[in-house]
N, C-alpha and C positions, 0 to 999 in steps of 0.2 A: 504493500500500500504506500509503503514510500520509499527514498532513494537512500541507502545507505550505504556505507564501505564494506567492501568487497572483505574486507580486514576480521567483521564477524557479523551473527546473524541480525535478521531485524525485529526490533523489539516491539511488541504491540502492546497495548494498553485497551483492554474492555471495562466500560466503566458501565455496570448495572445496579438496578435500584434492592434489588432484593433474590435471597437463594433462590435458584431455578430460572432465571430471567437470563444466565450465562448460555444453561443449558437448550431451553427450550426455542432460543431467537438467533441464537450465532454456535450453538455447540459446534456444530462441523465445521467451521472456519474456526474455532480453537483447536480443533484436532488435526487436521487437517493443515492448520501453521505448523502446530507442534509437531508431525512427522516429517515436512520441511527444514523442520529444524532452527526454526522462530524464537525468540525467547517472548515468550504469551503469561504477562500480567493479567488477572480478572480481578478489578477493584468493584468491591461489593458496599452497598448507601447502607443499608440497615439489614436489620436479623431475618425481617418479616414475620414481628412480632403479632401479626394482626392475623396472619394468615389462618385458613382455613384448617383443619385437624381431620384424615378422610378416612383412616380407618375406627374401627370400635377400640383400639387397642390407643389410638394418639387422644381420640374426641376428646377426654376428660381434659386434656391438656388446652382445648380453647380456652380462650377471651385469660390465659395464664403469662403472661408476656415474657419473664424473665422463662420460663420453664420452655414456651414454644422457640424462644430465643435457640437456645445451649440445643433443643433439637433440630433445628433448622441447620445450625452449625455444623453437625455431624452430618448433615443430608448433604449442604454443599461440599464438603469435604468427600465423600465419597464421591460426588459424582464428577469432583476435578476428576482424583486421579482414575477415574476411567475416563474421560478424553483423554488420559496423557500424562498429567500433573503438572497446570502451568500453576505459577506464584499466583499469591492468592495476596490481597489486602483489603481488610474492614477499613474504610471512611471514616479519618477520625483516630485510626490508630497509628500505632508503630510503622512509619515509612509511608503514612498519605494522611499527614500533620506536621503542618511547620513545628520547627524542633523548638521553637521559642514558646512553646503555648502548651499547654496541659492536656493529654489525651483525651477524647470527648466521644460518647455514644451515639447516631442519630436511631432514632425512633421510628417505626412503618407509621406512614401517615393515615393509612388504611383509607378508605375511599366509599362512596355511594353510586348507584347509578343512577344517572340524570333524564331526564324526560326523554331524549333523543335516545338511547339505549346505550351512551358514554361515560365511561369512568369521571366524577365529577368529585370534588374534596369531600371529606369524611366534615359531619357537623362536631364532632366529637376528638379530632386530632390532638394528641398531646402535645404538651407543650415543648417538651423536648423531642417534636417528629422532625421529619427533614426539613418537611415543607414550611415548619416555622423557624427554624433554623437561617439567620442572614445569610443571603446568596454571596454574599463576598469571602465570607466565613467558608462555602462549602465549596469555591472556586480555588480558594489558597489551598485547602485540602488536597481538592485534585492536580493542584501545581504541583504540589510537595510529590504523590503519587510518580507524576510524571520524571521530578525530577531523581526520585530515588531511585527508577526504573532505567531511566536515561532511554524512556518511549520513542523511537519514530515518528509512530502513529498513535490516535488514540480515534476508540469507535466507540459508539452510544445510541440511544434514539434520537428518534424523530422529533422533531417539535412539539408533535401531539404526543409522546412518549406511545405511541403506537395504536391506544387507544384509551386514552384520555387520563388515565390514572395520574394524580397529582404529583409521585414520587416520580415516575417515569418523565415526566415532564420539566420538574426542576433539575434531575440528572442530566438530560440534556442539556439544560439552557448552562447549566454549571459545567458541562465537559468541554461544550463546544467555548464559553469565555477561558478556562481552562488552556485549552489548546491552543487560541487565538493569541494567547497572550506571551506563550511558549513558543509560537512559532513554527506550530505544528499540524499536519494533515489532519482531518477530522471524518470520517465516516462515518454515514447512517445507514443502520439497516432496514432495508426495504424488502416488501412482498413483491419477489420477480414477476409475478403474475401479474402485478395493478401498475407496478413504477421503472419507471425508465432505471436502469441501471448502471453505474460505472464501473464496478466488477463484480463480477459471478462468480461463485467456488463451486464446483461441484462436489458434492456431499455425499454423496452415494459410496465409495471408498471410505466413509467411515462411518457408517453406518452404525455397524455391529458397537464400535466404541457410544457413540449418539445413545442407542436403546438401552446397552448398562448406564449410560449417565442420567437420563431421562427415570429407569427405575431406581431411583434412589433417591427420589421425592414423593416419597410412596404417601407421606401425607400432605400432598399437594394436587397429584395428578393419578390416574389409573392408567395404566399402559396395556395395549390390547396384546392379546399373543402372537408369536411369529404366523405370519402367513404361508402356509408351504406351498401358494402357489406365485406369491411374491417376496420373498425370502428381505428382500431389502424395505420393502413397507414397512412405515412407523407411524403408528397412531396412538393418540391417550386421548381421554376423558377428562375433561375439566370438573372442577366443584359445581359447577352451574348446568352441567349434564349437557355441556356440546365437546362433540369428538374433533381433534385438529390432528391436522396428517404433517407429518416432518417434510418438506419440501426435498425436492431432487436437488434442488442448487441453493445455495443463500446467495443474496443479494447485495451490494451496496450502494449506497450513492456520496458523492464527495460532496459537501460543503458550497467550498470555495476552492477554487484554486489553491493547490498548496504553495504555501508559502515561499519565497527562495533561500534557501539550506541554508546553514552556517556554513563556514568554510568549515573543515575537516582539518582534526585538530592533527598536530605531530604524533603522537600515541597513537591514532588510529590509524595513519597511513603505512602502505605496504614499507619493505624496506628498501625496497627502489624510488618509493615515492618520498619518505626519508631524504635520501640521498640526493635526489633534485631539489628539494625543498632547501637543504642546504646549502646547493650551490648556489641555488637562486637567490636564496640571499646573500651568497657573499658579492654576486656582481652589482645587485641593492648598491651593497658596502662601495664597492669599487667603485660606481658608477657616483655615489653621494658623496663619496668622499672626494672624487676629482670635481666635482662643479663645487662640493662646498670646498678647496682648496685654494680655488680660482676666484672664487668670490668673495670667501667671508674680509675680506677688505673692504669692502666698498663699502661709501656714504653715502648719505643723501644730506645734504647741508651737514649740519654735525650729528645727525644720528647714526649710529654703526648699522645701517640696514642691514648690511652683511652678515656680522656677527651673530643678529639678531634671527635672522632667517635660518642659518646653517644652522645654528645649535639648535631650532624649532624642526629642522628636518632630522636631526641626528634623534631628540629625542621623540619626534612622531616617528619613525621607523622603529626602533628599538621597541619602544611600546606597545606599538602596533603589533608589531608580529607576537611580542612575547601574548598579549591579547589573545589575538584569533587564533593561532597556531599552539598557547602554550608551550612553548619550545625555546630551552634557553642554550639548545645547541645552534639553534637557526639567530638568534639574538647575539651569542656568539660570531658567528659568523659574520652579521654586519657590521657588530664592531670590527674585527678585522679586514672585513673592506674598507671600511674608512681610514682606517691606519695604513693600510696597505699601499694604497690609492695616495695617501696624503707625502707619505715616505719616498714612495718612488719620484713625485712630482718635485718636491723638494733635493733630493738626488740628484735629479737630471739638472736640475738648474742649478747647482752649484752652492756654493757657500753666497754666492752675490746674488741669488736667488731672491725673487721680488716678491714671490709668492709668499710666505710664510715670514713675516718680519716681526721683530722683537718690540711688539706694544700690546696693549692687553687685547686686540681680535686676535693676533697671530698666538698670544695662551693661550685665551677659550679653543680656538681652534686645534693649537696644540693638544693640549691633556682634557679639553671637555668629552670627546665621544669615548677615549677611553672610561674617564671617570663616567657617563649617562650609561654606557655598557655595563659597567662593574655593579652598578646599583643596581640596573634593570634586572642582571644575572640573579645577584642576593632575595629578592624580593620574593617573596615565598608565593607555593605553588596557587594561581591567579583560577584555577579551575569552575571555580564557586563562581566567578565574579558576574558572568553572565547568566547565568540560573537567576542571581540573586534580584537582576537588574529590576525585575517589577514586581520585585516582593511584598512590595510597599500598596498591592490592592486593598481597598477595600470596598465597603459594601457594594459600591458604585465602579470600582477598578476594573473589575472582574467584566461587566457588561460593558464598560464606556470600550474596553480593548477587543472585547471578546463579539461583539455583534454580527461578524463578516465572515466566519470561519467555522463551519463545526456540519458532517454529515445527520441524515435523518435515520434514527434505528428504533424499528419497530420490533420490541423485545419483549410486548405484548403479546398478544391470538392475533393471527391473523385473517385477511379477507372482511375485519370490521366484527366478528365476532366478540359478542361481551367476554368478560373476564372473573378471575374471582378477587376475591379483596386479597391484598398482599401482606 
């Protein structure tokens, strides 16, 4: 779903509202990553403390939150690791929670159905549910997610959360500001029968994984038995008594345009690409070093323009690179192109050499790129720093950045059929 280095796999990021919402709306393009060889995050909003209880054996456990909670939990855990066993993360916890803030629960918003036959808000939501939960609050969350993961991609619902469910709905609106703000591709999932789509998986090759994950929501869904005259047919029963069939393919649709990439850091590049990388910057070097050797003399009336200009190039390069590349081998390097460059030109010309003359441009000139090298090298590893850059969302952050950017994923029933409360 998006463009990464060749160097290792790609990381996706599924962000649902509640257990079973993985399985039932993208299982097969989590498994189906995961035999590719994907590294497949499933960030999960709440327990699905509201959810429905289907056998005689769970029932007692309705409208029990904390109890349906810890069961829930063991449901989606089993049925990761039959896709596969991608990372699993609760919203709110350990690695999708800014580290400066106190771990935090969100709550199933649980939900009604509204005149039109749509999931419409619960009259009775707690106060600690998602959906009362500040949207910039549940946006940092999903940053933190992203950045722990070091995502590619991140996929979610549909604007209408697929069919109207409250939870489903601020999941998206929070994945896709999320992602918009990261600078990262956004997928929604879509029913390939009704919506245009931008990529197709085909599901059928994991089937067999889909039905063990599917049964192991046994208090959420019924699942009918193998067909022996269609051996890859998958169908279950909802709470609400309508049967939904697994699709042949799942769907998606992008957003927006993705984004354009960051450069590719030094650590991630092959080790040929390493090696150019270095060069590259040493001719940077060589090449800054001979125009600022040649110029940093000049005036303009009595200000040192020159001066002034060459050390703002020596230190926007050095910075720069150590920045976007992370690389204090390459930072390296343009310091010694400057020096390089600056030496030979001085050399050629002599002791009477006009270029490099004894007053304070021809210092700075002298020993500043080594000394703006030296410091750039020391300066501890800068990795964070653009993660960090719009840390600073809040309630308002998260939507003013995130508006342009995030696919539609319908993690709902599909074809418009109702739903049960989550």
């Amino acid at each position: 779903m998006s463009k990464v280095s060749a160097t290792r796999p790609e990381r996706v990021l599924f962000v649902h509202a509640h257990p079973d919402d993985e399985t039932l709306s993208s299982g097969g393009t989590i498994a189906t990553l995961l035999e590719l060889g994907a590294e497949v995050t499933v960030l999960t909003a709440t327990r699905g403390e509201r959810g429905e209880m289907l056998t005689a054996e769970l029932a007692p456990l309705f409208g029990d939150g904390p109890r349906v909670a810890a069961h829930r939990e063991t449901e989606i855990a089993a049925a990761l690791a039959a896709l596969g066993g991608p990372a699993h993360l609760w919203l709110g916890g350990p690695g999708a929670r800014p580290t400066d803030l106190p771990e935090r629960r969100y709550a199933d918003s649980g939900m009604q159905w509204g005149p039109d036959g749509r999931a419409i808000a619960a009259d009775d939501a707690p106060a600690d549910s998602l959906t009362a939960a500040d949207l910039g609050e549940v946006v940092d969350d999903i940053r933190a997610a992203i950045r722990s993961t070091a995502a590619d991609a991140v996929v979610s619902y549909a604007d209408d959360g697929g069919y109207g469910h409250p939870d489903h709905v601020r999941v998206h609106h929070a994945a896709r500001y999320a992602a918009k703000a990261e600078e990262l591709p956004f997928s929604m999932i879509v029913d390939p029968a009704t919506t245009e789509a931008d990529v197709t998986v085909d599901v059928l090759p994991v089937r067999a994984k889909l039905r063990a994950a599917v049964e192991q929501y046994r208090s959420q869904v019924t699942v009918d038995p193998v067909d022996p005259a269609d051996p890859t047919a998958l169908s279950w029963v909802m709470p609400h008594g309508v049967r939904q069939h697994a699709p042949a393919v799942e769907a998606f649709r992008h957003a927006d345009a993705p984004a354009v990439p960051a450069p590719q850091t030094y650590a991630e590049m092959s080790g040929q690409g390493r090696v150019t990388a270095v060069v590259v910057a040493l001719v940077l070097g060589l090449v800054a070093g001979g125009l600022g050797t040649v110029t940093h003399q000049q005036t303009f009336g009595a200000f040192p323009i020159g001066m002034v200009l060459t050390s703002l190039v020596v230190v926007g390069l050095t910075v720069g690179v150590r920045l976007l590349y992370r690389s204090r081998a390459m930072v390296a390097a343009v310091g010694l192109g400057i020096i390089l460059a600056t030496q030979v030109l001085v050399s050629v010309g002599g002791q009477s050499s006009p270029l490099v003359l004894a007053n304070p441009a021809g210092y700075v000139w002298t020993f500043g790129p080594a000394v703006v090298a030296a410091l750039v090298l020391a300066w501890p590893d800068l990795s964070g720093l653009r993660a960090r850059a719009g840390s600073g969302s809040g309630p308002d952050a998260g939507a003013g950045t995130g508006s342009g950017a995030a696919p539609d994923a319908d993690t709902g029933p599909r074809s418009g059929s109702p739903a049960r409360r989550e």
